[in-house]
BANU-672389 format. One line per 2 residues: number of its first residue (from 1); their letters; for each residue x, y, z of N, C-alpha, C. Coordinates in nm, 2 decimals. Each point is the difference from the previous one (the first is absolute). Last residue first. Example, Ala and Ser with C-alpha at 12.3 -4.5 7.8 and 13.67 -1.06 7.14 Angstrom:
2
2) SA) 1.28,-0.22,0.71,0.09,0.11,0.00,-0.08,0.11,0.08  0.03,-0.57,-0.01,-0.09,0.12,0.00,0.09,0.12,0.00
//
This chain:
155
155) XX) -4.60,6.55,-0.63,-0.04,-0.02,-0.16,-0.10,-0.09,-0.07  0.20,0.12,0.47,-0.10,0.07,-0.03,-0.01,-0.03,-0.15
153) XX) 0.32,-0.32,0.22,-0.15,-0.03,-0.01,-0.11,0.13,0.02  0.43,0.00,-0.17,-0.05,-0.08,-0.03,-0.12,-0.04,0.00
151) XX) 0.24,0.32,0.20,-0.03,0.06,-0.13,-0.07,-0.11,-0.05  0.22,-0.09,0.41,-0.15,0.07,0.04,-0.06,0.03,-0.16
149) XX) 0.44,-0.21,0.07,-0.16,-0.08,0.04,-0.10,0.06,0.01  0.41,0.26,-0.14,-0.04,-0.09,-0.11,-0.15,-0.09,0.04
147) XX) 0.22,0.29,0.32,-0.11,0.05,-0.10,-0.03,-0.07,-0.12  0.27,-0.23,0.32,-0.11,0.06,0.05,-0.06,0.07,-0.08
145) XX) 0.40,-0.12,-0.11,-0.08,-0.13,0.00,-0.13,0.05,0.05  0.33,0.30,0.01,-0.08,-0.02,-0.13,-0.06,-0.09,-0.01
143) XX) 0.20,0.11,0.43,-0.08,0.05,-0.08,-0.05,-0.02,-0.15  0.32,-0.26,0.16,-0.13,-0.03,0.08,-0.12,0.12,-0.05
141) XX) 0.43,0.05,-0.18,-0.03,-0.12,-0.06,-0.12,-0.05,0.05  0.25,0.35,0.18,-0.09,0.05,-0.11,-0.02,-0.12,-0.06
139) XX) 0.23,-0.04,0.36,-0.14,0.09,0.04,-0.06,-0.01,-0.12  0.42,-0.21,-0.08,-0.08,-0.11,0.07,-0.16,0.12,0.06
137) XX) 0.35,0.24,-0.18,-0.04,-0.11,-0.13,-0.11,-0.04,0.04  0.10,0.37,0.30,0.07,-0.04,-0.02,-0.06,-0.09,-0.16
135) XX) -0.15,0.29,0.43,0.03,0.07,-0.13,0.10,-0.05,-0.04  -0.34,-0.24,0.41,0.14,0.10,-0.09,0.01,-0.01,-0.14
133) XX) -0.47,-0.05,0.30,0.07,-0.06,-0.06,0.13,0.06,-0.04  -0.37,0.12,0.26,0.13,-0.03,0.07,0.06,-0.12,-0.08
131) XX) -0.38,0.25,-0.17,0.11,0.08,0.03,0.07,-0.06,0.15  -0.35,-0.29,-0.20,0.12,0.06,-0.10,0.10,0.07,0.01
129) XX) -0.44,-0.14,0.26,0.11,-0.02,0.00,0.12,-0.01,-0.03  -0.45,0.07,-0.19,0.00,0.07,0.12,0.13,-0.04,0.09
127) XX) -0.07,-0.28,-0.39,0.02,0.15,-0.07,0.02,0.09,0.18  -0.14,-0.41,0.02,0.18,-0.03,-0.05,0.02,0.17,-0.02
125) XX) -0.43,-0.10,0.08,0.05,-0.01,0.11,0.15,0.01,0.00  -0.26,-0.05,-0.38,-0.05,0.14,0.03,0.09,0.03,0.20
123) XX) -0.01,-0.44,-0.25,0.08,0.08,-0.05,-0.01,0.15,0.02  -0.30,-0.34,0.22,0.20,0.03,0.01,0.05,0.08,-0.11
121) XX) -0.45,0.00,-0.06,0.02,0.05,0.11,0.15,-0.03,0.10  -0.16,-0.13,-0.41,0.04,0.15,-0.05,0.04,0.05,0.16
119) XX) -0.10,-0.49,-0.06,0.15,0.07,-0.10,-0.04,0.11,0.02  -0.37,-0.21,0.16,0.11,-0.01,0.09,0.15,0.04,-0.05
117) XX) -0.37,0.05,-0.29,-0.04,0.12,0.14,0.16,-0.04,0.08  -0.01,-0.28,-0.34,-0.01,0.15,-0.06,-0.04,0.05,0.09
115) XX) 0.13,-0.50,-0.08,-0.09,0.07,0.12,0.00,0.14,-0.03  0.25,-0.39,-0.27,-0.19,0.05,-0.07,-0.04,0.08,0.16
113) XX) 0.43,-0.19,-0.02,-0.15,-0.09,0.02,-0.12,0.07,-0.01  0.43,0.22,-0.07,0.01,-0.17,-0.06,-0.12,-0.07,0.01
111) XX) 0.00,0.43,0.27,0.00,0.04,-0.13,0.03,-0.17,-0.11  0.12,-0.02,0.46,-0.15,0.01,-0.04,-0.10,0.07,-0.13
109) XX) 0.51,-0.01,0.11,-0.06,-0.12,-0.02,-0.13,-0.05,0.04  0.20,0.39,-0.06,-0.01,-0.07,-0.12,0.02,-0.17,0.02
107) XX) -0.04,0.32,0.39,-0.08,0.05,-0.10,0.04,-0.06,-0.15  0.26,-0.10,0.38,-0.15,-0.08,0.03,-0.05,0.06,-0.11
105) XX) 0.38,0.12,-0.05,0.03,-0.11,0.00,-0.14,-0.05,-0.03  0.07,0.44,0.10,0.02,-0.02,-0.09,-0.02,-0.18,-0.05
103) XX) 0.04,0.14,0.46,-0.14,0.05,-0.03,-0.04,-0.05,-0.18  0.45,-0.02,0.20,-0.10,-0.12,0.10,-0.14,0.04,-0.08
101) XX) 0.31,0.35,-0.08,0.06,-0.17,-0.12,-0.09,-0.12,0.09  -0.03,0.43,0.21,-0.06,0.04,-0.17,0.04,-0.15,-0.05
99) XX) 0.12,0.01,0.45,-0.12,0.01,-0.04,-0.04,0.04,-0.14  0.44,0.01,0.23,-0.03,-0.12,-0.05,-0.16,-0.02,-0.06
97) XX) 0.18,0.43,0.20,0.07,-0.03,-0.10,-0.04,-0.13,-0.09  -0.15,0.12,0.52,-0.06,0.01,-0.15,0.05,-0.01,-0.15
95) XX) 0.25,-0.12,0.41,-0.08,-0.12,-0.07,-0.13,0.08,-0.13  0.28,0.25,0.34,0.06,-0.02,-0.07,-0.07,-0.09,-0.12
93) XX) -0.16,0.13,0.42,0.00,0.10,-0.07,0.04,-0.01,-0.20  -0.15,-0.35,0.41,0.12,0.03,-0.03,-0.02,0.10,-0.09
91) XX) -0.25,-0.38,0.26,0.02,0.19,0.07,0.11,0.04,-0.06  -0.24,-0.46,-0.20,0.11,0.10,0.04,-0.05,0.09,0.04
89) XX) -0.34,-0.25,-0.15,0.01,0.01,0.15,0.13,0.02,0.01  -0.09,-0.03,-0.44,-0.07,0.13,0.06,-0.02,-0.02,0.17
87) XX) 0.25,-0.31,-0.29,0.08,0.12,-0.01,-0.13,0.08,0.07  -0.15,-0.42,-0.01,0.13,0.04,0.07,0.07,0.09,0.02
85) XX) -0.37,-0.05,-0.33,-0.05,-0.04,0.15,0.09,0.04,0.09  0.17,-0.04,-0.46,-0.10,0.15,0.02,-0.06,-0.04,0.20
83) XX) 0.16,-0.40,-0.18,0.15,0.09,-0.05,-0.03,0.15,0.06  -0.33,-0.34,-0.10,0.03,-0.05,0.11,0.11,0.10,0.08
81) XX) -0.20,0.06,-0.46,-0.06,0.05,0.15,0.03,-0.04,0.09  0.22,-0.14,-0.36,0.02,0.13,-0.02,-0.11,0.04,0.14
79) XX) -0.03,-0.44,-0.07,0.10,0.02,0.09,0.03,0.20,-0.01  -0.40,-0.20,-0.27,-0.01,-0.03,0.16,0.15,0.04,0.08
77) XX) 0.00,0.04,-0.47,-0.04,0.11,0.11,0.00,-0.03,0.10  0.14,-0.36,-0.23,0.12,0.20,-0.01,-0.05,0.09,0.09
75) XX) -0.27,-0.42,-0.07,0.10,0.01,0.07,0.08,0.07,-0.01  -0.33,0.03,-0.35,-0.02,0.00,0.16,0.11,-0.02,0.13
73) XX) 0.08,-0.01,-0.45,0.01,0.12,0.02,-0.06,-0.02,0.15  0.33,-0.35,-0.16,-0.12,0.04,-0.04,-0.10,0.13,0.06
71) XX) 0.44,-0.21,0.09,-0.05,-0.07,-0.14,-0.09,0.04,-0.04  0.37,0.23,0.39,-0.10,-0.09,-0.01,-0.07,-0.01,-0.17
69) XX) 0.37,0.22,0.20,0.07,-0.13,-0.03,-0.17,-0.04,-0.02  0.08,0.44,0.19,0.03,0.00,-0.12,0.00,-0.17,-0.08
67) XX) -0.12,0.03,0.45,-0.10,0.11,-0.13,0.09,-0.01,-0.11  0.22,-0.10,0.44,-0.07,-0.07,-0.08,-0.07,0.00,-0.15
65) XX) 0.23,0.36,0.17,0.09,-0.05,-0.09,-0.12,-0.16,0.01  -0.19,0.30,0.27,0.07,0.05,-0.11,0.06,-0.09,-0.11
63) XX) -0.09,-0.16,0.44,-0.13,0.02,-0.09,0.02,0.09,-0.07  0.38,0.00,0.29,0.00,-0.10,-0.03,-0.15,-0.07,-0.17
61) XX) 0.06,0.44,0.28,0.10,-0.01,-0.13,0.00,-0.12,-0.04  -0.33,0.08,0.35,-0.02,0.10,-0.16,0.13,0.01,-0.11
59) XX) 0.03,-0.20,0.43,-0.08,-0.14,-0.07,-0.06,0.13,-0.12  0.34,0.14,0.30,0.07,-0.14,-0.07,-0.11,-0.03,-0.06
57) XX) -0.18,0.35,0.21,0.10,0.10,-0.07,0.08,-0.17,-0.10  -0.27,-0.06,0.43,-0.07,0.06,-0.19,0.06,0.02,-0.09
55) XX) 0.20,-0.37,0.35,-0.03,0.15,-0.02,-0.07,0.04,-0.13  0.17,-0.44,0.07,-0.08,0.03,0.13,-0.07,0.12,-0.01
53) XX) 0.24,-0.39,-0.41,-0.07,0.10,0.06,-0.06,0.03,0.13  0.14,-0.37,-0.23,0.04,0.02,0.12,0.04,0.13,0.03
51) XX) -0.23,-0.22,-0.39,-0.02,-0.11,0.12,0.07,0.09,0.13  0.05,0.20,-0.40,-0.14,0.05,0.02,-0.02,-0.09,0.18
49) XX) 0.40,-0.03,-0.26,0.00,0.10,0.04,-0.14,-0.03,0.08  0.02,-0.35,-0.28,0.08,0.01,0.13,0.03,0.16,0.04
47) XX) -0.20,0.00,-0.36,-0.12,-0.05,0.08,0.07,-0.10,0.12  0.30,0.24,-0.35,-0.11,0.12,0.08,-0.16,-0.07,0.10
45) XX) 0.38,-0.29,-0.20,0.05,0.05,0.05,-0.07,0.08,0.09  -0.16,-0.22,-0.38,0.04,-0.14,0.14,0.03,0.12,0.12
43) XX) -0.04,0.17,-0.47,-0.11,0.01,0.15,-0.02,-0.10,0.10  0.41,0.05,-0.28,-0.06,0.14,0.03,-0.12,-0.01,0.11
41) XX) 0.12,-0.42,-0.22,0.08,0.06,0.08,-0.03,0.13,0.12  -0.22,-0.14,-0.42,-0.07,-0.04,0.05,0.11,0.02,0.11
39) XX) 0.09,0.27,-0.34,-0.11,0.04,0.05,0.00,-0.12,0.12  0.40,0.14,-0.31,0.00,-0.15,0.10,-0.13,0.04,0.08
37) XX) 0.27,0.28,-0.30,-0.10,-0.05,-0.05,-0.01,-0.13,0.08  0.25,0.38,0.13,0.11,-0.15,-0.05,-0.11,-0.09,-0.08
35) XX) -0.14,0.38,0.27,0.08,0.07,-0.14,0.04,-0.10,-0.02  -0.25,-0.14,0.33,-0.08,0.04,-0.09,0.12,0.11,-0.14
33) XX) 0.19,-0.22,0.36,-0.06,-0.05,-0.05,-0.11,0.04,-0.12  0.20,0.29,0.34,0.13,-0.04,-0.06,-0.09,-0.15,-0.11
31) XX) -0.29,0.18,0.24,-0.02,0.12,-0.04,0.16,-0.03,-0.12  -0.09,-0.28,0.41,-0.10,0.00,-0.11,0.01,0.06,-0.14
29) XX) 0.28,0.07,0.37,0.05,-0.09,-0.10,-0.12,-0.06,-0.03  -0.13,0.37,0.26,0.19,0.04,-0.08,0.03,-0.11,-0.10
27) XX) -0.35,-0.07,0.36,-0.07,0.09,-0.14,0.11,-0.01,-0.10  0.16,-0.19,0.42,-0.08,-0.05,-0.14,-0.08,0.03,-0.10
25) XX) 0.25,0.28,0.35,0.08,-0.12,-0.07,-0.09,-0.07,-0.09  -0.29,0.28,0.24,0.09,0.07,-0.09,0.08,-0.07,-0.06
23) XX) -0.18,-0.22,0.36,-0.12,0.00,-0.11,0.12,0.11,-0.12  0.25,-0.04,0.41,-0.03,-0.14,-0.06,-0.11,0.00,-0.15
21) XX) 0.32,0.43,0.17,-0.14,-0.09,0.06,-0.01,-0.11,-0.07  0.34,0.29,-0.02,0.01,-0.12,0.11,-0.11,-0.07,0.00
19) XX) 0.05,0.46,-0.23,0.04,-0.11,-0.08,0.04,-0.16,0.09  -0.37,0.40,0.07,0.18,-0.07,0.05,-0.02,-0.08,-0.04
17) XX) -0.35,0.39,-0.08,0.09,-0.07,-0.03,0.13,-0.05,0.07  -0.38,0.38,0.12,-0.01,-0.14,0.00,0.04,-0.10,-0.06
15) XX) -0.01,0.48,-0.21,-0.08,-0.18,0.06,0.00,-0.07,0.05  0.28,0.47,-0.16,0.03,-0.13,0.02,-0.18,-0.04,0.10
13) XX) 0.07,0.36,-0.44,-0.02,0.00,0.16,-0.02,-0.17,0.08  0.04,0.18,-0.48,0.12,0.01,0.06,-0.03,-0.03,0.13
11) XX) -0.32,0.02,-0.27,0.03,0.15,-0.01,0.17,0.01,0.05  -0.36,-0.43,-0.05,-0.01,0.14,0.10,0.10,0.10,0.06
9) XX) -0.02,-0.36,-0.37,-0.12,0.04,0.03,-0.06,0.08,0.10  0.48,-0.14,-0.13,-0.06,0.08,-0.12,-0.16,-0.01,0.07
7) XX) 0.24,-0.27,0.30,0.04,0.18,-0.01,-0.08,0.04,-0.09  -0.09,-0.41,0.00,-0.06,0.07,0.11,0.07,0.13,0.02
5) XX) 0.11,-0.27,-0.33,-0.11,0.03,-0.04,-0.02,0.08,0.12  0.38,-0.14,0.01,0.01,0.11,-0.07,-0.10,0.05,-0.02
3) XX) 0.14,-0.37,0.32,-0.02,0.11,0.01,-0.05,0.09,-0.11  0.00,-0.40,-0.13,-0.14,0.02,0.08,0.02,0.17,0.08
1) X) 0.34,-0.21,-0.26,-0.11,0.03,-0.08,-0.12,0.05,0.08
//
C-alpha cells in the first residue's frame, strides 16, 4: 500500500523505497490495520514507525500515516507539519509529488480551526505544486480537494 501511494504520487518515479526498511514495514501493517478497522493498532504501529525513524524521508512517511490516526484536528496538523518539515529537507526531486497532499492536509486543517489566512495560504501552496501531481484518480482527487479549499474560503 505504501508503495503504491508513493508511486502514484510521484509519477512512477521510485523514492526511496525498500521494502526492507524497517519504518516502511510498519507503515505497511499499520495501513494493513487501518483497512481491517483496527484504528488503535494502526497507530500503535505508525508511532512505532515514528519511534525508530532516523531519516527525513522515514520520519515524513512515518508523521504521515501518524496524522492520519490523530483525534483531534490539532494534532493532525501538528503531525501533517511534522510530515511537511521532513519531506522539505529531502534533496529529492521526486518528493514534490507528495507536497500538494502535505500542503492540502495542513490547509484544511487550518481551515477546521477557523484560521482562513493560514488555510488559503497552504492551500494556495498545494495549488503551486500541482503540476507534479500525475494524471491519474489519486492527482485529480488532490487537485480537487484543492480548488474545492480555496472556492470555500473565496466565498
Amino acid at each position: 500500500m505504501i508503495k503504491e501511494y508513493l508511486m502514484e504520487n510521484n509519477k512512477g518515479k521510485s523514492m526511496q523505497f525498500d521494502q526492507n526498511n524497517p519504518v516502511i514495514k510498519l507503515c505497511s501493517e499499520g495501513m494493513e490495520m487501518e483497512g481491517k478497522a483496527k484504528p488503535e493498532e494502526a497507530k500503535r504501529l505508525f508511532e512505532l514507525a515514528w519511534s525508530k525513524s532516523k531519516t527525513d524521508f522515514d520520519k515524513f512517511t512515518s508523521a504521515h500515516y501518524v496524522a492520519r490516526q490523530q483525534k483531534t484536528i490539532e494534532d493532525k496538523l501538528k503531525w501533517d507539519e511534522i510530515a511537511l518539515e521532513h519531506a522539505l529537507k529531502l534533496n529529492d526531486e521526486n518528493i514534490k509529488g507528495s507536497l500538494p497532499s502535505l500542503y492540502l492536509n495542513i490547509g484544511k486543517g487550518y481551515e477546521d480551526l477557523k484560521k482562513k489566512g493560514k488555510a488559503i495560504e497552504n492551500y494556495n501552496l498545494a495549488l503551486k505544486y500541482s503540476d507534479a501531481l500525475p494524471n491519474n484518480d489519486y492527482g485529480d482527487m488532490i487537485r480537487n480537494g484543492i480548488r474545492n479549499g480555496i472556492a470555500r474560503l473565496q466565498s
